[in-house]
PDB file as gemmi writes it, atoms N, CA and C in Angstrom:
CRYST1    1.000    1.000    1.000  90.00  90.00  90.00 P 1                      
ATOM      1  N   UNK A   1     -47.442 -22.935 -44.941  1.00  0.00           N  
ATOM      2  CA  UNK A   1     -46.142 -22.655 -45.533  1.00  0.00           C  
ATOM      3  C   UNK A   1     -45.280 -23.916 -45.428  1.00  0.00           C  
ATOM      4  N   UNK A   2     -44.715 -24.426 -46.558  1.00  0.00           N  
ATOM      5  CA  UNK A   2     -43.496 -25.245 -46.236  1.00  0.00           C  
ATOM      6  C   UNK A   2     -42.519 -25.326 -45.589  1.00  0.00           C  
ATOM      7  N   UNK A   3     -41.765 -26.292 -45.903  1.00  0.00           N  
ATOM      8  CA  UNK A   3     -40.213 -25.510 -45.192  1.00  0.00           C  
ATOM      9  C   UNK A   3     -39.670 -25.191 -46.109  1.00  0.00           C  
ATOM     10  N   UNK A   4     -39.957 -25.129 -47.926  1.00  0.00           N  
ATOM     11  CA  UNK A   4     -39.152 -24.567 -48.413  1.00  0.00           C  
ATOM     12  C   UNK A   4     -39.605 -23.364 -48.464  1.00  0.00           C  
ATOM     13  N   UNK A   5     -40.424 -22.731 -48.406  1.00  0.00           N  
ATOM     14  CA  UNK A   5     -40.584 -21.671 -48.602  1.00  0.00           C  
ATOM     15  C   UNK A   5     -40.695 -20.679 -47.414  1.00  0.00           C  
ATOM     16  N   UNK A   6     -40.387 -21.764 -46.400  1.00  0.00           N  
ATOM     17  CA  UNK A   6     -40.027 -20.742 -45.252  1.00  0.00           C  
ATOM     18  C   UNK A   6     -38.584 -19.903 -45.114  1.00  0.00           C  
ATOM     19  N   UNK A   7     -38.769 -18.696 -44.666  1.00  0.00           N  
ATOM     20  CA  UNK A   7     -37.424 -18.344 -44.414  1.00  0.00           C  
ATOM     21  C   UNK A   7     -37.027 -18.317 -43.247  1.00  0.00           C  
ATOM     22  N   UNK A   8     -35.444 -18.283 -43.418  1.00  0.00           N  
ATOM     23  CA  UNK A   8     -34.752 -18.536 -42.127  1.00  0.00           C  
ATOM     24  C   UNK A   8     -35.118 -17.602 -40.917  1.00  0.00           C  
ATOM     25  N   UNK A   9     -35.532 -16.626 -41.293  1.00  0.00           N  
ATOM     26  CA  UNK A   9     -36.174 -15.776 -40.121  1.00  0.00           C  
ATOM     27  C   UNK A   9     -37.126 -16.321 -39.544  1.00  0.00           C  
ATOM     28  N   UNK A  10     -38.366 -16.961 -40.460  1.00  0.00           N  
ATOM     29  CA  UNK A  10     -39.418 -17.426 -39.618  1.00  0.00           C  
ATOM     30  C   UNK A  10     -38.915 -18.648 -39.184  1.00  0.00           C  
ATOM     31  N   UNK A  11     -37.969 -19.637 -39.803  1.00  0.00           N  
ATOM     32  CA  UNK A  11     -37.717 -20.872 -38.883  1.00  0.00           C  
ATOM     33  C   UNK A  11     -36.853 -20.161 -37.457  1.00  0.00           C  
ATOM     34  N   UNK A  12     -36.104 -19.656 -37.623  1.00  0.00           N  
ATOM     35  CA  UNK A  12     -35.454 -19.346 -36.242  1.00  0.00           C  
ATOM     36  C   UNK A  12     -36.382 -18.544 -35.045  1.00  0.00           C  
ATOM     37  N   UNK A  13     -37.357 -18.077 -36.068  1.00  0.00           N  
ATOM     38  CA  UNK A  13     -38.596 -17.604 -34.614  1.00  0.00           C  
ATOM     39  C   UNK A  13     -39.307 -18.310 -34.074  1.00  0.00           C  
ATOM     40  N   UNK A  14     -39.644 -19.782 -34.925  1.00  0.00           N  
ATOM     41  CA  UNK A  14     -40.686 -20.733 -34.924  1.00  0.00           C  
ATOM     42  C   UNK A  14     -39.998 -21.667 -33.529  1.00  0.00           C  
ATOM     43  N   UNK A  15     -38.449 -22.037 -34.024  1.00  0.00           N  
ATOM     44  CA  UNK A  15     -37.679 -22.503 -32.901  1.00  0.00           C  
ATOM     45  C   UNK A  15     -37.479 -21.801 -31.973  1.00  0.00           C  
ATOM     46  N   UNK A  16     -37.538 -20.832 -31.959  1.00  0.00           N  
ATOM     47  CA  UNK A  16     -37.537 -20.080 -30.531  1.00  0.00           C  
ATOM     48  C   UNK A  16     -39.079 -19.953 -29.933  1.00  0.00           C  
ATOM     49  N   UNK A  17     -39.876 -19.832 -30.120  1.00  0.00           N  
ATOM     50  CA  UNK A  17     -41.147 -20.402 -29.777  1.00  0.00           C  
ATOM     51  C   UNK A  17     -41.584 -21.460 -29.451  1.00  0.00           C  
ATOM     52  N   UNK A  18     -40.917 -22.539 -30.081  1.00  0.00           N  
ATOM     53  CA  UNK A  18     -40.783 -23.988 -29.337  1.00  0.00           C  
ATOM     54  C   UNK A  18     -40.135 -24.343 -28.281  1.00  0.00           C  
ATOM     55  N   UNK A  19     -38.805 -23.268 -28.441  1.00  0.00           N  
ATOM     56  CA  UNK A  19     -37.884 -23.427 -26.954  1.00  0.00           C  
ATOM     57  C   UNK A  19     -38.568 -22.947 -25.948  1.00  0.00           C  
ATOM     58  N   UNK A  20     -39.038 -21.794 -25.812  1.00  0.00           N  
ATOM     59  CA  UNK A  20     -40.106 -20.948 -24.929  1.00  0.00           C  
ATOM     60  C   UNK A  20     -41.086 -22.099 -24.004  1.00  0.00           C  
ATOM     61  N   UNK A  21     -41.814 -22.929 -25.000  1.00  0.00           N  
ATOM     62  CA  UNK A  21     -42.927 -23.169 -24.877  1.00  0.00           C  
ATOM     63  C   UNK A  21     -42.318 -24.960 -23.692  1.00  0.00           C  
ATOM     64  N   UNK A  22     -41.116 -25.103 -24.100  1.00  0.00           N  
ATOM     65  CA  UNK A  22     -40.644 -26.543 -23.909  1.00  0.00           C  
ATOM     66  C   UNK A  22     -40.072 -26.211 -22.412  1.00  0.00           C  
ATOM     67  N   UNK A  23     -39.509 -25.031 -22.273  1.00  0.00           N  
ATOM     68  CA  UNK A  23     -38.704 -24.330 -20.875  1.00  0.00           C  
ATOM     69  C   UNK A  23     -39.811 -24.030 -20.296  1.00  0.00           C  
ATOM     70  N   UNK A  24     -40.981 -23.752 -20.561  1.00  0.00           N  
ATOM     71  CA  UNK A  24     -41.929 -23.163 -19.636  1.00  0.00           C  
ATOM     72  C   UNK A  24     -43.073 -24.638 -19.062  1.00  0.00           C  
ATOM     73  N   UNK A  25     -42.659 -25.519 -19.563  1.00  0.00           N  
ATOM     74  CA  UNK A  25     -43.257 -26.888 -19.355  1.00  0.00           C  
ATOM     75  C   UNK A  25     -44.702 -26.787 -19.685  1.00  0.00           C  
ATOM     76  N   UNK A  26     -45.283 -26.443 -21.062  1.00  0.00           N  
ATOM     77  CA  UNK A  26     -46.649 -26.162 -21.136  1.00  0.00           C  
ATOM     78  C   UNK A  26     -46.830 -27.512 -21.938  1.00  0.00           C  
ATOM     79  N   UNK A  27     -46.017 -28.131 -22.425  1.00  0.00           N  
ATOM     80  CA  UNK A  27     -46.561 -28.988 -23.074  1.00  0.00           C  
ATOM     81  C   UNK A  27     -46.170 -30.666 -22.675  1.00  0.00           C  
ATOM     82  N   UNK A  28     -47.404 -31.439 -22.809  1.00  0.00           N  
ATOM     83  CA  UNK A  28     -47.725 -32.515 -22.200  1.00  0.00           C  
ATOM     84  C   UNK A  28     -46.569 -33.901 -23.498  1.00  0.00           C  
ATOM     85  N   UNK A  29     -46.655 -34.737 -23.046  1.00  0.00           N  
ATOM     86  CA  UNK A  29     -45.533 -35.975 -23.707  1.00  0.00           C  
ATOM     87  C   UNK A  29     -45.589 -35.741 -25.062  1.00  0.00           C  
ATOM     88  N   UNK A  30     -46.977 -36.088 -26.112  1.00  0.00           N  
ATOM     89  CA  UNK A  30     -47.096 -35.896 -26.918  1.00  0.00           C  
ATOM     90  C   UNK A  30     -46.523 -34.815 -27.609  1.00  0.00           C  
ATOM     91  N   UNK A  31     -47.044 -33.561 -27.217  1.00  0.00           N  
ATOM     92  CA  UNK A  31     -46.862 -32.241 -27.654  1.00  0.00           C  
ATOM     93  C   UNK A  31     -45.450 -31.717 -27.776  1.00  0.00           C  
ATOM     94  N   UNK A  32     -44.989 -32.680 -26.145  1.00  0.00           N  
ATOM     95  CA  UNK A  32     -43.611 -32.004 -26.855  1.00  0.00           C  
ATOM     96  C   UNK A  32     -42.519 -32.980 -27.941  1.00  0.00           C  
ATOM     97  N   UNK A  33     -42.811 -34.120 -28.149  1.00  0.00           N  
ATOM     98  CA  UNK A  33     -42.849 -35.059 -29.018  1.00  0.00           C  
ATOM     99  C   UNK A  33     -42.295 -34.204 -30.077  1.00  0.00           C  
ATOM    100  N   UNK A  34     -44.226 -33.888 -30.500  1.00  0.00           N  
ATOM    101  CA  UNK A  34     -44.221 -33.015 -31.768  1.00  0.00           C  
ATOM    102  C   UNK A  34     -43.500 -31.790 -32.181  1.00  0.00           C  
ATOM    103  N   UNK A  35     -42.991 -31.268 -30.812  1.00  0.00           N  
ATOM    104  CA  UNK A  35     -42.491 -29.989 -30.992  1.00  0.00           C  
ATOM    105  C   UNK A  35     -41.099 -30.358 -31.254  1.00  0.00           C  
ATOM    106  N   UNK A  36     -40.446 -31.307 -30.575  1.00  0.00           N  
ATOM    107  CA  UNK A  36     -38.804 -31.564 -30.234  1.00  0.00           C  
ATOM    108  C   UNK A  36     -39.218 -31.832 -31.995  1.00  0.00           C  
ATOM    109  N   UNK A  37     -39.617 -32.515 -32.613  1.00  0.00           N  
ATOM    110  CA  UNK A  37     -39.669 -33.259 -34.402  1.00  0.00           C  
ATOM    111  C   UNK A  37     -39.862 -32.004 -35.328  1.00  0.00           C  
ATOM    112  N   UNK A  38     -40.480 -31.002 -34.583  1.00  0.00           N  
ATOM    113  CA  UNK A  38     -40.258 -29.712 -35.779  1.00  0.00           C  
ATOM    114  C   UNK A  38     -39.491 -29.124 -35.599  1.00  0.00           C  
ATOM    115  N   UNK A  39     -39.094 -28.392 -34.621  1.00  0.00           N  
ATOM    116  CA  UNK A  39     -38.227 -28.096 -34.210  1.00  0.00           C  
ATOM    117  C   UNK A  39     -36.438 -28.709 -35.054  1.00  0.00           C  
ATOM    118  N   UNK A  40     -35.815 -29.838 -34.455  1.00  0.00           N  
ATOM    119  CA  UNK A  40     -35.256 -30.623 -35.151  1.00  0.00           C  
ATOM    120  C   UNK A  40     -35.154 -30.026 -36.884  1.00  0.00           C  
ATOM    121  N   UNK A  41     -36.460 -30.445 -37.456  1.00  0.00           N  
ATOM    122  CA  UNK A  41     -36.567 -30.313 -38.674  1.00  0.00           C  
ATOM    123  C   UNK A  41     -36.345 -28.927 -39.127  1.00  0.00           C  
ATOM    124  N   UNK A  42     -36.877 -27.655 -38.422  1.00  0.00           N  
ATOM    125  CA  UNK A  42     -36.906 -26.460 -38.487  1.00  0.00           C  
ATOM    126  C   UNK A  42     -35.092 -26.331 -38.466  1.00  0.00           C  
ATOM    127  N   UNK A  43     -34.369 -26.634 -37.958  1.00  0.00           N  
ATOM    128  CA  UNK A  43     -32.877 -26.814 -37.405  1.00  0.00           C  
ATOM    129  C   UNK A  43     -32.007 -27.107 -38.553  1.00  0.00           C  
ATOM    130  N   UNK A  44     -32.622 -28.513 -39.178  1.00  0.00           N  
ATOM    131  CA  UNK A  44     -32.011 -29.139 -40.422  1.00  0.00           C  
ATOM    132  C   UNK A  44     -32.457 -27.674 -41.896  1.00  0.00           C  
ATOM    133  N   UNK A  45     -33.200 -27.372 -41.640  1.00  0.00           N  
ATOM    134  CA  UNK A  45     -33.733 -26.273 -43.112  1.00  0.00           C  
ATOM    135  C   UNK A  45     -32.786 -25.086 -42.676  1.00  0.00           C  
ATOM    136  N   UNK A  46     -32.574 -24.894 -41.915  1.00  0.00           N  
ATOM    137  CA  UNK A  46     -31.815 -23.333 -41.115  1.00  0.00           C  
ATOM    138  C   UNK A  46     -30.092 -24.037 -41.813  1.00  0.00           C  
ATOM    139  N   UNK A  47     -29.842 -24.865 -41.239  1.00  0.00           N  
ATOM    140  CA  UNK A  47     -28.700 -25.319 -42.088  1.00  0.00           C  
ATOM    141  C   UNK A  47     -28.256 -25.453 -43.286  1.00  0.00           C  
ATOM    142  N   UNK A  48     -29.255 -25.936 -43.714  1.00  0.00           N  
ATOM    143  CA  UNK A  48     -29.269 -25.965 -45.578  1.00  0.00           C  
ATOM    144  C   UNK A  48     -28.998 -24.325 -45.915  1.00  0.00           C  
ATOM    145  N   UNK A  49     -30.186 -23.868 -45.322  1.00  0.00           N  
ATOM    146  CA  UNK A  49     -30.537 -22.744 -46.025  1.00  0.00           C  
ATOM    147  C   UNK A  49     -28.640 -21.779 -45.984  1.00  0.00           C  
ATOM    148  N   UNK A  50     -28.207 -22.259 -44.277  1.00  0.00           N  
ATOM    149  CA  UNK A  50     -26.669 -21.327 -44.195  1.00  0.00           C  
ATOM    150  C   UNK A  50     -25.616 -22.130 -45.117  1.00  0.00           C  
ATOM    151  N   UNK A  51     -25.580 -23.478 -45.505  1.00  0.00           N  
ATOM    152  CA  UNK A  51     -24.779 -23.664 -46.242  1.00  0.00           C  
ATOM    153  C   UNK A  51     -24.820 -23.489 -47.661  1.00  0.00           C  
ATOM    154  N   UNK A  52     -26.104 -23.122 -48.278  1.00  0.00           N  
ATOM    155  CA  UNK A  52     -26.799 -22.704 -49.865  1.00  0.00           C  
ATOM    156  C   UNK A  52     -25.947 -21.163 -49.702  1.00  0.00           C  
ATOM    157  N   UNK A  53     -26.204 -20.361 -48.700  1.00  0.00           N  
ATOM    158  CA  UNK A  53     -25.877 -18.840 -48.504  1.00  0.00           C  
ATOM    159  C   UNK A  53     -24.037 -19.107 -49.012  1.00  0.00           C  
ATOM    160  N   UNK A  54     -23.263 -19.766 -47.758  1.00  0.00           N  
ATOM    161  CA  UNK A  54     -22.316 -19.690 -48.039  1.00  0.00           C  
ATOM    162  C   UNK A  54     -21.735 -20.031 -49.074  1.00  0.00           C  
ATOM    163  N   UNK A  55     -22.383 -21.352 -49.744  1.00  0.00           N  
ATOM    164  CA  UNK A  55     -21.762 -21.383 -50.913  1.00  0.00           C  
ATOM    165  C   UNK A  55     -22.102 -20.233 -52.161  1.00  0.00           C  
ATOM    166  N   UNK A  56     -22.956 -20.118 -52.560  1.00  0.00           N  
ATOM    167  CA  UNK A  56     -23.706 -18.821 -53.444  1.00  0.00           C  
ATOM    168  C   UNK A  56     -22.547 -17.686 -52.884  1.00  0.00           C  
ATOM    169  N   UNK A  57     -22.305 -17.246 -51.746  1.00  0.00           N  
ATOM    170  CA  UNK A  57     -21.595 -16.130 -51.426  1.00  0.00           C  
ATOM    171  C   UNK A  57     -19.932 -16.444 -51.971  1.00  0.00           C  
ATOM    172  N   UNK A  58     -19.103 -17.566 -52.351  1.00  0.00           N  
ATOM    173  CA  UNK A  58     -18.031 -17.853 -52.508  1.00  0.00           C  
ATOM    174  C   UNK A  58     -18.107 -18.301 -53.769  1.00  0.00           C  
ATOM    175  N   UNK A  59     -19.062 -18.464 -54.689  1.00  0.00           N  
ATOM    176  CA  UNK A  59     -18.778 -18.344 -55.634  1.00  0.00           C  
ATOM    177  C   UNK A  59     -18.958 -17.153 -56.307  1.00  0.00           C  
ATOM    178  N   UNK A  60     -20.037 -16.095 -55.891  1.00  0.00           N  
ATOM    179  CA  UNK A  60     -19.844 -14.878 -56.323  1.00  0.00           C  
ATOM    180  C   UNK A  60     -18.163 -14.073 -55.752  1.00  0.00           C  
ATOM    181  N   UNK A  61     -18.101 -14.125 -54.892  1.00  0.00           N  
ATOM    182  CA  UNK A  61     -16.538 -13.877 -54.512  1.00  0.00           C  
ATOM    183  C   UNK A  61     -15.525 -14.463 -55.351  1.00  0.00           C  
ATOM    184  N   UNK A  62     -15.662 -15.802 -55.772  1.00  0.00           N  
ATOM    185  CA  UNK A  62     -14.630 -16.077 -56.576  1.00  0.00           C  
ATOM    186  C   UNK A  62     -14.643 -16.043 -57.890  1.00  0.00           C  
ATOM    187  N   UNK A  63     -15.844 -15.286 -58.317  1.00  0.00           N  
ATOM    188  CA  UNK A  63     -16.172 -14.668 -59.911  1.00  0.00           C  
ATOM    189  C   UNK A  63     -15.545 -13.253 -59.675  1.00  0.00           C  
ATOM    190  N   UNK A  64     -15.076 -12.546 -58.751  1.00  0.00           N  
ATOM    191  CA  UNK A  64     -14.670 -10.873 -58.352  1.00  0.00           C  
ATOM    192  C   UNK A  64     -13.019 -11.201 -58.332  1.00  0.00           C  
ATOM    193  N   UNK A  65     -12.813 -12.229 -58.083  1.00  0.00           N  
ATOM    194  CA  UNK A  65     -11.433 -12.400 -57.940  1.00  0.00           C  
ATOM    195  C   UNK A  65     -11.004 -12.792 -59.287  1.00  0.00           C  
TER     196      UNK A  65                                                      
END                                                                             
């Protein structure tokens, strides 16, 4: 799956699975490398995705007004 076609549900579970995994110290330099970089990235798409929402939501609001 991409990240575009991920949804914000599965990125915010995916990051919470990374947090899990980073607090529980299972993963070695590399790994968590990789994880802190998706993670991150998973973070940046969760944003987009809330500022696409809010805007879409205020312009339908300001088509009612």
């Amino acid at each position: 799956m991409t990240k575009k076609d991920l949804t914000y549900t599965d990125a915010i579970q995916r990051i919470s699975e990374i947090v899990e995994k980073i607090e529980s110290n299972e993963l070695d330099i590399d790994e968590l490398n990789a994880s802190v970089k998706e993670a991150a990235s998973l973070i940046e798409a969760c944003k987009t995705k809330l500022q696409n929402a809010e805007t879409n939501l205020q312009e339908t609001l300001d088509k009612l007004a």
